[in-house]
DRENPA-3360 file (N, C-alpha, C; in nm, 2 decimals, always signed):
BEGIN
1 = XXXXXXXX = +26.91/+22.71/+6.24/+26.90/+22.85/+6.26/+26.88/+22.88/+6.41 ~ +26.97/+22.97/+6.47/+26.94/+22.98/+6.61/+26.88/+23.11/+6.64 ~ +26.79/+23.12/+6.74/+26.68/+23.21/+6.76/+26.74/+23.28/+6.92 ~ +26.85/+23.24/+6.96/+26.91/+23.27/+7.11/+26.85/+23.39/+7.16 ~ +26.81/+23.50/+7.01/+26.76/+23.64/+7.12/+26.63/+23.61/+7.16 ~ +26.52/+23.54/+7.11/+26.43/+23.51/+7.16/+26.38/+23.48/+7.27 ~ +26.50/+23.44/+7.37/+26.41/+23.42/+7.55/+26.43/+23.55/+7.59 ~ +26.55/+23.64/+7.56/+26.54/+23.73/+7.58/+26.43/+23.87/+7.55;
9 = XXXXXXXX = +26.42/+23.86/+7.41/+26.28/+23.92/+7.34/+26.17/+23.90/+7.45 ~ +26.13/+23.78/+7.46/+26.01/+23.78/+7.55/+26.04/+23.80/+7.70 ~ +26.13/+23.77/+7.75/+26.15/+23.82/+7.93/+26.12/+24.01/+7.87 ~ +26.12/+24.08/+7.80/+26.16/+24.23/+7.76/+26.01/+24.28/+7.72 ~ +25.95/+24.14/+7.66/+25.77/+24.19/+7.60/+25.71/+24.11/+7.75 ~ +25.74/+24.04/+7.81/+25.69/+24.03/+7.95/+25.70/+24.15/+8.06 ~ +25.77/+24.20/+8.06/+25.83/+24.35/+8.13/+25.73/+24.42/+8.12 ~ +25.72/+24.48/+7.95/+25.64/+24.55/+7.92/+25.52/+24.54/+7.91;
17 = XXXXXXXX = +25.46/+24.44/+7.88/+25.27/+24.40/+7.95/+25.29/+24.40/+8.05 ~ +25.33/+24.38/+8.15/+25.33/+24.37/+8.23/+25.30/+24.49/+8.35 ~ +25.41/+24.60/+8.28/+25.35/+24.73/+8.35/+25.26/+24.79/+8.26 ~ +25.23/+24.78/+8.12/+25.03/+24.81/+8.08/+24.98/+24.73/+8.15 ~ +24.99/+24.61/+8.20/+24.82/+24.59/+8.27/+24.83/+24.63/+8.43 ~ +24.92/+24.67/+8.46/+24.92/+24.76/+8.63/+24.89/+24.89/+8.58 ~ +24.96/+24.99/+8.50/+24.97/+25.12/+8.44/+24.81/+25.12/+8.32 ~ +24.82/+25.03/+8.27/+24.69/+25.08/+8.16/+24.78/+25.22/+8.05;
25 = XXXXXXXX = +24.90/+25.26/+8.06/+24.93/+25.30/+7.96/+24.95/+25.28/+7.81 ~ +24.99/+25.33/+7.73/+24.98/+25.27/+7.57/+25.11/+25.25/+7.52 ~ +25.10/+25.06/+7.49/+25.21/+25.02/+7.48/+25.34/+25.08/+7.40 ~ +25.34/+25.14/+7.34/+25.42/+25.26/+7.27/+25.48/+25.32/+7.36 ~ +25.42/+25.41/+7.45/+25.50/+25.44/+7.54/+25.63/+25.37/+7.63 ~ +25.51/+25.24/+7.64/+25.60/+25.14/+7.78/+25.72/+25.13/+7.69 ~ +25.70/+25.09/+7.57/+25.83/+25.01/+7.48/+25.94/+25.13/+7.48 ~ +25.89/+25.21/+7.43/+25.99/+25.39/+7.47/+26.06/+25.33/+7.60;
33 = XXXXXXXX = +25.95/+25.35/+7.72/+26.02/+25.37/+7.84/+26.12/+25.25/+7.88 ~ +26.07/+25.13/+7.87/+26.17/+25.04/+7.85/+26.29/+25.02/+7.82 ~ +26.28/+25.07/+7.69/+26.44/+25.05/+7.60/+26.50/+25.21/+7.65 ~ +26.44/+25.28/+7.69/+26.49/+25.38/+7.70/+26.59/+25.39/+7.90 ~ +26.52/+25.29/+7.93/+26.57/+25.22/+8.08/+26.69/+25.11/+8.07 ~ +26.66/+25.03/+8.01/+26.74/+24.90/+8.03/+26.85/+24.95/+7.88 ~ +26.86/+25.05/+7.79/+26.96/+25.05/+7.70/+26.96/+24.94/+7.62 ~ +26.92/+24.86/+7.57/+26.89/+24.73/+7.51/+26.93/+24.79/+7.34;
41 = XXXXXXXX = +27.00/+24.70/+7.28/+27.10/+24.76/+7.17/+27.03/+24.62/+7.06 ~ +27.04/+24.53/+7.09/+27.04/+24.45/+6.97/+26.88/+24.43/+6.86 ~ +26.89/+24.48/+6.79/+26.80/+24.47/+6.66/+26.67/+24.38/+6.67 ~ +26.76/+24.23/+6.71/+26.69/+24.13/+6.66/+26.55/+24.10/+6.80 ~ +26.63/+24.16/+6.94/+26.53/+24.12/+7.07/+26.47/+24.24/+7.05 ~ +26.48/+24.38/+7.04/+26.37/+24.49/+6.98/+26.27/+24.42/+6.90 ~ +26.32/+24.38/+6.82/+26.23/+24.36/+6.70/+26.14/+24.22/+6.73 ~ +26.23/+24.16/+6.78/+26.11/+24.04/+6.86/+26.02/+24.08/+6.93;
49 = XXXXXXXX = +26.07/+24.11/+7.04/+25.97/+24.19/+7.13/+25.87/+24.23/+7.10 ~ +25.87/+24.35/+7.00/+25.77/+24.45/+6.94/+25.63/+24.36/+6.88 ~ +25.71/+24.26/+6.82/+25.62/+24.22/+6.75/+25.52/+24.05/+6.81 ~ +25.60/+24.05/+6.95/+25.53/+23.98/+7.03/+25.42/+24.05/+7.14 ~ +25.46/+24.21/+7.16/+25.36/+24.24/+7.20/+25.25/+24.30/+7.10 ~ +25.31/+24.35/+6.95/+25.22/+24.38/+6.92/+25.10/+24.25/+6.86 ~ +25.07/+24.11/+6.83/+25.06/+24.06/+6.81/+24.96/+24.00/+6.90 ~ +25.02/+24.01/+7.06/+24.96/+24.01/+7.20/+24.82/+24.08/+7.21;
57 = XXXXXXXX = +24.88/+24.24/+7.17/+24.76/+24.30/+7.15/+24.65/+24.29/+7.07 ~ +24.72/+24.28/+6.95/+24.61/+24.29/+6.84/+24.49/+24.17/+6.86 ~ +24.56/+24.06/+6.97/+24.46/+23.95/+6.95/+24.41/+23.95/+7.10 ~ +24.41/+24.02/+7.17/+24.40/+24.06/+7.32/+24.28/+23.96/+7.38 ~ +24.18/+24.03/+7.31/+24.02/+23.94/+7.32/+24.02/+23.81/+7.32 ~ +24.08/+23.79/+7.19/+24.05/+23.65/+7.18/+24.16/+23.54/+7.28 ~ +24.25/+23.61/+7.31/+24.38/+23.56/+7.40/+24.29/+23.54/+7.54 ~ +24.25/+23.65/+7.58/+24.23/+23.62/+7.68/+24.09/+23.56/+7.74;
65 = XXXXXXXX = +23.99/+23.51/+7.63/+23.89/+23.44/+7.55/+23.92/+23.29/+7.61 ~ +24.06/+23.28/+7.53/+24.14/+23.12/+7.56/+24.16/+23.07/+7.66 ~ +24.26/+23.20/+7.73/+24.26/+23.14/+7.88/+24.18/+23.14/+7.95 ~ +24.01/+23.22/+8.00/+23.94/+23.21/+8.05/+23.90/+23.05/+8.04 ~ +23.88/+23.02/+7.94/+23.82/+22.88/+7.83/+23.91/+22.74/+7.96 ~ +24.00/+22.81/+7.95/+24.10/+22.67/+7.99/+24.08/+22.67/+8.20 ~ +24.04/+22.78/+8.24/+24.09/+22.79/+8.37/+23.98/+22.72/+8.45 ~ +24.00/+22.64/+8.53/+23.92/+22.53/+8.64/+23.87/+22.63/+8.70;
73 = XXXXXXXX = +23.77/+22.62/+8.78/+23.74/+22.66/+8.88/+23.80/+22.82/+8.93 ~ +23.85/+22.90/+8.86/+23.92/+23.04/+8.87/+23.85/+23.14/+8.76 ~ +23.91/+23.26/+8.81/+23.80/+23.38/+8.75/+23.94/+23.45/+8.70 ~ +23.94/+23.45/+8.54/+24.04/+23.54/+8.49/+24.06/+23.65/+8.55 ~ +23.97/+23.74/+8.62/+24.02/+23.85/+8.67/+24.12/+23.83/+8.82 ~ +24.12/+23.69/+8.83/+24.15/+23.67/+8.98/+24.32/+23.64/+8.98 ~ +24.34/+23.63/+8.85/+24.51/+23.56/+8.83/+24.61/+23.67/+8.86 ~ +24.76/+23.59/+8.89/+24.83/+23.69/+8.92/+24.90/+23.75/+8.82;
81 = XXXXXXXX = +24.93/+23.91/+8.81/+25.01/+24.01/+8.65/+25.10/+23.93/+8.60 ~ +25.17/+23.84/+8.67/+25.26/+23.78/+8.63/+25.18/+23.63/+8.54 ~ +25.11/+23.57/+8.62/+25.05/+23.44/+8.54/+24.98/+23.49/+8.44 ~ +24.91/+23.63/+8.41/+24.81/+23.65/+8.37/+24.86/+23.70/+8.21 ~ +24.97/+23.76/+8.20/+25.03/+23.83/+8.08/+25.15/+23.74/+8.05 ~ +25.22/+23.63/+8.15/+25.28/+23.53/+8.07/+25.26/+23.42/+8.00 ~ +25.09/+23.43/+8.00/+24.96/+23.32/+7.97/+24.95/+23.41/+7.84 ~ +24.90/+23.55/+7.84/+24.92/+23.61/+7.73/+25.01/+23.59/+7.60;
89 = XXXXXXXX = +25.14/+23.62/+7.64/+25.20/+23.68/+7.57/+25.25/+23.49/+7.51 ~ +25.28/+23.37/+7.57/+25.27/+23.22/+7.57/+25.14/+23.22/+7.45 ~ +25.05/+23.25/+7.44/+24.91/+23.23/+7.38/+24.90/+23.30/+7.25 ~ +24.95/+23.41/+7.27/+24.99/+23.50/+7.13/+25.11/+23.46/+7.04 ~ +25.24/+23.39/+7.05/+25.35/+23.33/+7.03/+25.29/+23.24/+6.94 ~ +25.24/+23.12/+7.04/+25.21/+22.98/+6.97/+25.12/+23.00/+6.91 ~ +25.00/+23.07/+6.93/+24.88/+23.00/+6.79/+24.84/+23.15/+6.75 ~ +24.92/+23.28/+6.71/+24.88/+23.39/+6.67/+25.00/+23.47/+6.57;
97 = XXXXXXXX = +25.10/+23.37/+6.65/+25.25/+23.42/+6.55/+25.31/+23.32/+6.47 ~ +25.34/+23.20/+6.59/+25.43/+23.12/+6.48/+25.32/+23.04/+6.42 ~ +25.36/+22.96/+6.30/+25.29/+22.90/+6.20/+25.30/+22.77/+6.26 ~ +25.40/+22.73/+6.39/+25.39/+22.55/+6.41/+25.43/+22.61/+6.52 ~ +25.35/+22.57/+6.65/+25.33/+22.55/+6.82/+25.44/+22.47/+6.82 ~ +25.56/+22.55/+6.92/+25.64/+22.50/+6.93/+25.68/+22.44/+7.12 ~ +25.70/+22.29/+7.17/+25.71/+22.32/+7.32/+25.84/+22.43/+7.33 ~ +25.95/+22.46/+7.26/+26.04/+22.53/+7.32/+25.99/+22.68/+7.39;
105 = XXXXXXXX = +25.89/+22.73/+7.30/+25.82/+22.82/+7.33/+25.74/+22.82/+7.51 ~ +25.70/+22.77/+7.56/+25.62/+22.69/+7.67/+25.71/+22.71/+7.75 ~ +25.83/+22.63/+7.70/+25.95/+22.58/+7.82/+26.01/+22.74/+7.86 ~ +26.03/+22.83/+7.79/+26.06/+22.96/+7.79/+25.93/+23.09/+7.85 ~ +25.83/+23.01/+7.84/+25.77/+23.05/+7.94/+25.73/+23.02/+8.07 ~ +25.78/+22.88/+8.12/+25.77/+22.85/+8.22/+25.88/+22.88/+8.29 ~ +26.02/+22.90/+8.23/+26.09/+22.92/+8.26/+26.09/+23.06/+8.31 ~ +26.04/+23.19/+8.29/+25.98/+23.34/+8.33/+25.88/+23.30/+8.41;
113 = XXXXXXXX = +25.82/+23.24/+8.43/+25.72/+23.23/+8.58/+25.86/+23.18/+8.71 ~ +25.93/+23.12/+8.69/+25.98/+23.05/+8.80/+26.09/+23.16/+8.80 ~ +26.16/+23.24/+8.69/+26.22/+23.38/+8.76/+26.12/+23.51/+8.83 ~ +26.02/+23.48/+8.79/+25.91/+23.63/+8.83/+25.81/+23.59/+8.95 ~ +25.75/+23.47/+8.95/+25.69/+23.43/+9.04/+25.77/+23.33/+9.14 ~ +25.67/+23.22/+9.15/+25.72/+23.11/+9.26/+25.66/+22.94/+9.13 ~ +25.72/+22.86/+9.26/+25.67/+22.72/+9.19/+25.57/+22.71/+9.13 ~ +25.45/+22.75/+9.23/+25.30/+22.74/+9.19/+25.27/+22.82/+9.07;
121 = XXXXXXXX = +25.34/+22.92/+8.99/+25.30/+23.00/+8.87/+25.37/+22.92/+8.79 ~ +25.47/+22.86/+8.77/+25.56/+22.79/+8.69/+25.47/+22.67/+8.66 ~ +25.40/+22.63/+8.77/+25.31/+22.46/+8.71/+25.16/+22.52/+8.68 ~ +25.16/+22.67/+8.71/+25.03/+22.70/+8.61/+25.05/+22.70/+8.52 ~ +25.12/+22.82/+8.48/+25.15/+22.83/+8.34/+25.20/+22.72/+8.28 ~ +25.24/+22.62/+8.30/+25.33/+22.52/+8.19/+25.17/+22.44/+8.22 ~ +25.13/+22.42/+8.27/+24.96/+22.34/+8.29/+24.87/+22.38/+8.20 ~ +24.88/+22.58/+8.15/+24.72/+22.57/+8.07/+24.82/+22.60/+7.97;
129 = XXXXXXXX = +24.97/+22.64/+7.90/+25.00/+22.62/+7.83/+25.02/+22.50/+7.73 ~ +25.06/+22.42/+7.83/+25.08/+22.26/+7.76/+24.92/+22.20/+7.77 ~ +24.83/+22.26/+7.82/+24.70/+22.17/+7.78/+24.69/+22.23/+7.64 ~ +24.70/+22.38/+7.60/+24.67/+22.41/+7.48/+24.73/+22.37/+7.31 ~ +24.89/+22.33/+7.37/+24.99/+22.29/+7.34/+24.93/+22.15/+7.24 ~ +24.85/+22.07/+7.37/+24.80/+21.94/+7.34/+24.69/+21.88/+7.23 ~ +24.61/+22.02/+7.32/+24.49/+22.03/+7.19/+24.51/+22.05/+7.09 ~ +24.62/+22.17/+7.07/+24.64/+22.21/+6.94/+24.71/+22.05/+6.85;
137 = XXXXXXXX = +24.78/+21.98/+6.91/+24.80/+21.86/+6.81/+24.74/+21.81/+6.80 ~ +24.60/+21.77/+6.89/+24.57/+21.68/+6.86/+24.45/+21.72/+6.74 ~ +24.46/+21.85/+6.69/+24.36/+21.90/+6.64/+24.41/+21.87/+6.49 ~ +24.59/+21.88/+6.48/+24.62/+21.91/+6.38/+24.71/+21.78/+6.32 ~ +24.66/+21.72/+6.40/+24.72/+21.54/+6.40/+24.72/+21.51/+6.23 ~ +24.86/+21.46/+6.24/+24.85/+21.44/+6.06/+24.89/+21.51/+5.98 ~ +24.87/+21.67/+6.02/+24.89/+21.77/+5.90/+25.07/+21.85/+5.92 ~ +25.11/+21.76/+6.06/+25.23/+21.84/+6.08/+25.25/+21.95/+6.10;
145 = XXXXXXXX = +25.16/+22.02/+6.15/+25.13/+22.17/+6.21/+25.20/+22.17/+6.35 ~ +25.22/+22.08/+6.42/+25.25/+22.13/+6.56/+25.43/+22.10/+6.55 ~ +25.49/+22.15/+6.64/+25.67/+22.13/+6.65/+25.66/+22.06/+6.74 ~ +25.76/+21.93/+6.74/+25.80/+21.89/+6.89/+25.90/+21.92/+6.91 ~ +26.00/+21.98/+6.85/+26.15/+22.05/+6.87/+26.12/+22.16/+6.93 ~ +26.27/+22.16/+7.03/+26.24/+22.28/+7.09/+26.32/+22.38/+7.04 ~ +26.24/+22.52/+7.01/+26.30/+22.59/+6.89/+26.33/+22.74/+6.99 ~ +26.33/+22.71/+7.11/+26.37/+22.82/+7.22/+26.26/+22.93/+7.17;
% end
């Protein structure tokens, strides 16, 4: 089964956190103003999207709970909009939406740091995503819960 709209979905729900956590406006709106900017037509990346940010939200606390959890020597308030909400929206994906942590997922986020930021956000984010990536198997070692296929 191919999921192709899916890097797209998320480059569209990265967009949009991205200007709620500069704006602080209500993601309803942004999603309005978004689709209502870029003309974006197909069903399936709407509907992804929507439901990667709403998902993002709904678990916001605990999301960003995690990544505090994981970060060395750094102060969650200190990260950049871009590492900060594609650590998000990476975190809400793998262990809040899909039922099996997938690396394609990861790879598709590292992949949006190295278009939006620079090198050094691309080996963040693939760093505390793939630590959590890690844990998560090794938590669930045996029961087949984690993907090693990359399912984009």
């Amino acid at each position: 089964m191919s999921h192709s709209y899916k890097p797209k979905a998320r480059e569209n729900a990265f967009l949009v956190l991205y200007r709620w956590d500069l704006r602080g406006e209500k993601i309803s709106s942004l999603v309005k103003e978004f689709l209502d900017e870029r003309n974006t037509s197909s069903d399936k990346v709407i509907g992804y999207m929507v439901k990667l940010l709403d998902t993002t939200m709904e678990n916001l606390t605990d999301i960003d709970k995690l990544i505090s959890e994981h970060l060395e020597d750094w102060e969650f308030d200190r990260l950049g909009y871009v590492e900060r909400n594609l650590l998000r929206l990476g975190i809400g994906e793998l262990f809040f939406l899909e039922r099996k942590p997938s690396k394609g997922v990861i790879t598709s986020y590292v992949a949006l740091a190295r278009k939006y930021a620079d090198e050094n956000a691309r080996r963040f984010v693939n760093g505390i995503l793939g630590s959590m990536y890690r844990e998560a198997a090794l938590s669930f070692k045996g029961k087949e819960q984690v993907n090693e296929q990359s399912e984009d």
